[in-house]
C-alpha positions as CSV (number, residue, x, y, z in Angstrom):
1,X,0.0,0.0,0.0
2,X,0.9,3.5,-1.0
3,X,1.8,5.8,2.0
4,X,-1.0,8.6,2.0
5,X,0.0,12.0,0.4
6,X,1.6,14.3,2.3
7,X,-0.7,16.9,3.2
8,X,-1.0,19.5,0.3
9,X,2.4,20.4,-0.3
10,X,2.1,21.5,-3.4
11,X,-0.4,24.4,-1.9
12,X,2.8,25.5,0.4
13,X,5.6,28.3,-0.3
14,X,8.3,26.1,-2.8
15,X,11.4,25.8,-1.4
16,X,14.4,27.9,-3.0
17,X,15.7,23.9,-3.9
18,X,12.5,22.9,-5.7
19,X,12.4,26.6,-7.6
20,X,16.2,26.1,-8.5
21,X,15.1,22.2,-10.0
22,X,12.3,23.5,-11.7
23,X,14.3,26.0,-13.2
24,X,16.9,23.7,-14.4
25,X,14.2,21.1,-15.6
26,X,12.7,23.9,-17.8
27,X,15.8,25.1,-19.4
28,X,16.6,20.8,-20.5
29,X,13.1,21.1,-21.7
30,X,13.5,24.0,-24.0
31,X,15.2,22.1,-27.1
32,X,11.9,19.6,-27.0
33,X,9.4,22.4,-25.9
34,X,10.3,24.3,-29.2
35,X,10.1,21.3,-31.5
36,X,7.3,20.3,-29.7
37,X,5.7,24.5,-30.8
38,X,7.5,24.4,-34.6
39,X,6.6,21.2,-35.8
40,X,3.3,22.2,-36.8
41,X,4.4,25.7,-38.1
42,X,6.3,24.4,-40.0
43,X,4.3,23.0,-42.9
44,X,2.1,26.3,-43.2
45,X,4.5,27.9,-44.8
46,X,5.2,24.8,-47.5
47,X,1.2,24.6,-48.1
48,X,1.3,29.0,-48.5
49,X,4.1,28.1,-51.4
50,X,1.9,25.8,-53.3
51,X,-1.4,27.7,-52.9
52,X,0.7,30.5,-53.9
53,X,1.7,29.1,-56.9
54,X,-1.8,27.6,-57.5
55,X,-3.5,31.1,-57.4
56,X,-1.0,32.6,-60.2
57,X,-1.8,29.9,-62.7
58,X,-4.4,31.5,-65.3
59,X,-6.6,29.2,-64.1
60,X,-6.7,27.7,-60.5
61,X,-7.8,24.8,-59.7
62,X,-9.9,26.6,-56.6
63,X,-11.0,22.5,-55.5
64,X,-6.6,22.0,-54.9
65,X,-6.4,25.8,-53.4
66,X,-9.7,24.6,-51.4
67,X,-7.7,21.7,-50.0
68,X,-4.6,23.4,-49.3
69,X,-6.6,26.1,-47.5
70,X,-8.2,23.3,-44.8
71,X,-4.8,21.5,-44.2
72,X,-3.3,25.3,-43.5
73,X,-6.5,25.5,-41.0
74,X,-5.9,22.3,-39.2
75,X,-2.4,22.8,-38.9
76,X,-2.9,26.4,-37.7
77,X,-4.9,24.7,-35.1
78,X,-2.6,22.3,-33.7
79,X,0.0,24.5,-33.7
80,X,-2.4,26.7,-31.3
81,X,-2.7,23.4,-28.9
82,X,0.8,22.9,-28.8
83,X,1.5,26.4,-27.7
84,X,-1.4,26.1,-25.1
85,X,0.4,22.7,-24.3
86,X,3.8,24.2,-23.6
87,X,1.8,27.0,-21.8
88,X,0.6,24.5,-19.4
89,X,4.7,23.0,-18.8
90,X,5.7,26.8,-18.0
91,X,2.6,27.6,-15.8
92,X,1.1,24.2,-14.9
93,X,-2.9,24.0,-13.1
94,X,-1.8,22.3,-10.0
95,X,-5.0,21.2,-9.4
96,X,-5.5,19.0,-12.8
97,X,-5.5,15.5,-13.4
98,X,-4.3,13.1,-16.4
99,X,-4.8,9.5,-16.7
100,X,-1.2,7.7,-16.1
101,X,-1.6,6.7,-19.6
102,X,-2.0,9.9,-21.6
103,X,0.6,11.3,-18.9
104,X,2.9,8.8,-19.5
105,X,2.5,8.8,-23.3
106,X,3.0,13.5,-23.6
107,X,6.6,13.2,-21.3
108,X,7.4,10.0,-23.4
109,X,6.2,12.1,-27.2
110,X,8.1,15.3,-25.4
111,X,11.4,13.7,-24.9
112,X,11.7,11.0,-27.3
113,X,13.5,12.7,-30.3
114,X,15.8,14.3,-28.2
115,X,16.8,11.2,-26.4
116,X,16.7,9.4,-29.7
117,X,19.4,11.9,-30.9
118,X,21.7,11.3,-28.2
119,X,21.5,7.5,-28.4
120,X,19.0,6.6,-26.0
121,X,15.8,4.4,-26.9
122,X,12.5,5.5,-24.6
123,X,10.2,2.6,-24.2
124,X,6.6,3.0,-22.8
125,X,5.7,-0.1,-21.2
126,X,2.6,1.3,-19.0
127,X,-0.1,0.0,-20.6
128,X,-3.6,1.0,-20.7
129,X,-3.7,2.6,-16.8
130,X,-6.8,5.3,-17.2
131,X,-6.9,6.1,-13.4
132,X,-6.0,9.5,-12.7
133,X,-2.9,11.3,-11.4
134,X,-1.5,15.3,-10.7
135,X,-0.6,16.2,-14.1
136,X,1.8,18.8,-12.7
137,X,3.3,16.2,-10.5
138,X,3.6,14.0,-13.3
139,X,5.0,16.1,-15.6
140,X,7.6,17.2,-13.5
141,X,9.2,13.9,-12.0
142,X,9.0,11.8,-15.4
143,X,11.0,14.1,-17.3
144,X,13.2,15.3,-14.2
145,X,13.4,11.7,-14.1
146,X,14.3,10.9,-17.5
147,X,16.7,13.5,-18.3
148,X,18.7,12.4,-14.6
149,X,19.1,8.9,-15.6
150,X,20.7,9.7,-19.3
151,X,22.9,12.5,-17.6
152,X,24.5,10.1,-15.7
153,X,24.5,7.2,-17.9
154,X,26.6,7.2,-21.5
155,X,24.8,6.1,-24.5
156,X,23.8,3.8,-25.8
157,X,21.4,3.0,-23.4
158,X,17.5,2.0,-23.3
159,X,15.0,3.1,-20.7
160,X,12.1,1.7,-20.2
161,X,8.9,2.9,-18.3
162,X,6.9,0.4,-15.9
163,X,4.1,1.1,-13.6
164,X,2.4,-0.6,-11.0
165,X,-1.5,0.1,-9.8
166,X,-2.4,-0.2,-6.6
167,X,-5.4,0.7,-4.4
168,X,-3.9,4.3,-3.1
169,X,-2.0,5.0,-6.3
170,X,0.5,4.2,-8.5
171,X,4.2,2.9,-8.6
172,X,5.9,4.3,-11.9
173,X,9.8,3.0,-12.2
174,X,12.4,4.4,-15.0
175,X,14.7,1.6,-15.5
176,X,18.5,2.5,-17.5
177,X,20.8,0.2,-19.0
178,X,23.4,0.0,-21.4
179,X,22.6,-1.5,-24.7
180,X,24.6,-2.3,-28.1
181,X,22.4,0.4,-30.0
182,X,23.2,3.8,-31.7
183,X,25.6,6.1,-29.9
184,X,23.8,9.1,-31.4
185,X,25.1,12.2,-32.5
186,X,24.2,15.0,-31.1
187,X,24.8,16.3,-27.4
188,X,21.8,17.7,-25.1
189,X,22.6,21.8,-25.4
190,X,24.2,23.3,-22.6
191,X,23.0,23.6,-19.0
192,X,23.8,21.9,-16.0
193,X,22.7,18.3,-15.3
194,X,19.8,16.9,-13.5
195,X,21.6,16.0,-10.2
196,X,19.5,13.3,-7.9
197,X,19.1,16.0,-5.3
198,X,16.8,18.3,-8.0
199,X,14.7,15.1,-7.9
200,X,14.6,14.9,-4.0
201,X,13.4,18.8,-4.0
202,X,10.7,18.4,-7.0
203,X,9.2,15.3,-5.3
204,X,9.1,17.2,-1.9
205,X,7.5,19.8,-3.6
206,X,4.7,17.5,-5.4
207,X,4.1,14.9,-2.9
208,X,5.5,12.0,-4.6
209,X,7.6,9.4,-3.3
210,X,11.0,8.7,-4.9
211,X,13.6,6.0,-4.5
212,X,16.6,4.6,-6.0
213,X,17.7,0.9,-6.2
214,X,20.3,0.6,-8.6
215,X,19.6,1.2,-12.1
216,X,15.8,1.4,-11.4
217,X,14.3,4.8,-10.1
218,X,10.8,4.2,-8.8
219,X,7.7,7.3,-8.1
220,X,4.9,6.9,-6.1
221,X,1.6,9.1,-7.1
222,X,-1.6,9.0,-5.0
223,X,-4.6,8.8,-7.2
224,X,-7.1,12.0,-8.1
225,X,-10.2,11.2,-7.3
């Protein structure tokens, strides 16, 4: 059984240790947060270019321009929930909940290309869990979590996500190994690393329950009703 959560910590003053880790955690986040905000940017532009072109012929096809006008529209869109998305990272509601699932599955989409790059394989192994837990709190200690283990382990290396359910909430573990797999080839871009003690102050801060055995780095998240 879970211990119960401590008693609304994340209502209290943050500690100058949990602001500094918070910090830190946002500025490793910033490479992923702004490919995370261009990637659906991007293709307006490329679409503009062909509708462009379209318009100037004597005579446009209006049903191609017509198409090319909705798939600038539903990018436009998305690239609006991304920025509200990365909105939420920088200024989070710490009163929300996410299923462990979806949770599980933004910090895993989030981080995955930059870990890729730098030779690290992220595998998702939590299942269909659709019990709710503090997004905020979440957010926070997975990719605090994450970016610790692969600043203290060389590539190549796989880490793989596991949880546990229980009856007062959940046990998620981030296990790190070596592997034979690509080195990569780029480096994260500079700032310090993710030390353990950023992950002691953050899980103060949000309630959680952290250990360390070895390789395997467990947190323990009450349920939201």
């Amino acid at each position: 059984m879970l211990a119960p959560e401590p008693a609304r910590l994340q209502a209290a003053q943050p500690s100058p240790d949990a602001e500094a880790a918070r910090y830190a955690l946002l500025r490793r986040l910033a490479p992923s947060m702004r490919h995370h905000l261009v990637v659906n940017l991007q293709p307006i532009g490329m679409i503009y270019e062909v509708m462009e072109r379209r318009l100037r012929a004597p005579q446009p096809d209006l049903a191609h321009v017509q198409e090319s006008a909705t798939k600038i529209n539903t990018f436009a869109r998305a690239a609006l929930a991304s920025c509200l998305d990365v909105v939420g990272w920088l200024a989070p509601d710490e009163t929300a909940g996410i299923s462990l699932q979806e949770g599980a599955r933004e910090c895993s989409a989030l981080l995955a290309t930059s870990l890729s790059f730098r030779g690290y394989a992220l595998r998702n192994e939590i299942g269909t869990v659709t019990r709710q837990v503090r997004r905020s709190a979440l957010r926070s200690l997975l990719t605090g979590t994450l970016i610790h283990s692969t600043d203290h382990l060389k590539p190549p290396a796989d880490l793989v996500l596991a949880a546990l359910a229980e009856d007062g909430g959940v046990e998620i573990s981030v296990t790190a190994r070596l592997s034979e797999g690509d080195k990569g080839f780029t480096n994260e871009p500079g700032y310090r690393k993710i030390e353990w003690r950023d992950l002691q102050a953050l899980a103060a801060a949000e309630g959680v329950l952290l250990a360390r055995e070895g390789d395997r780095i467990t947190l323990r998240l009450p349920w939201v009703d």
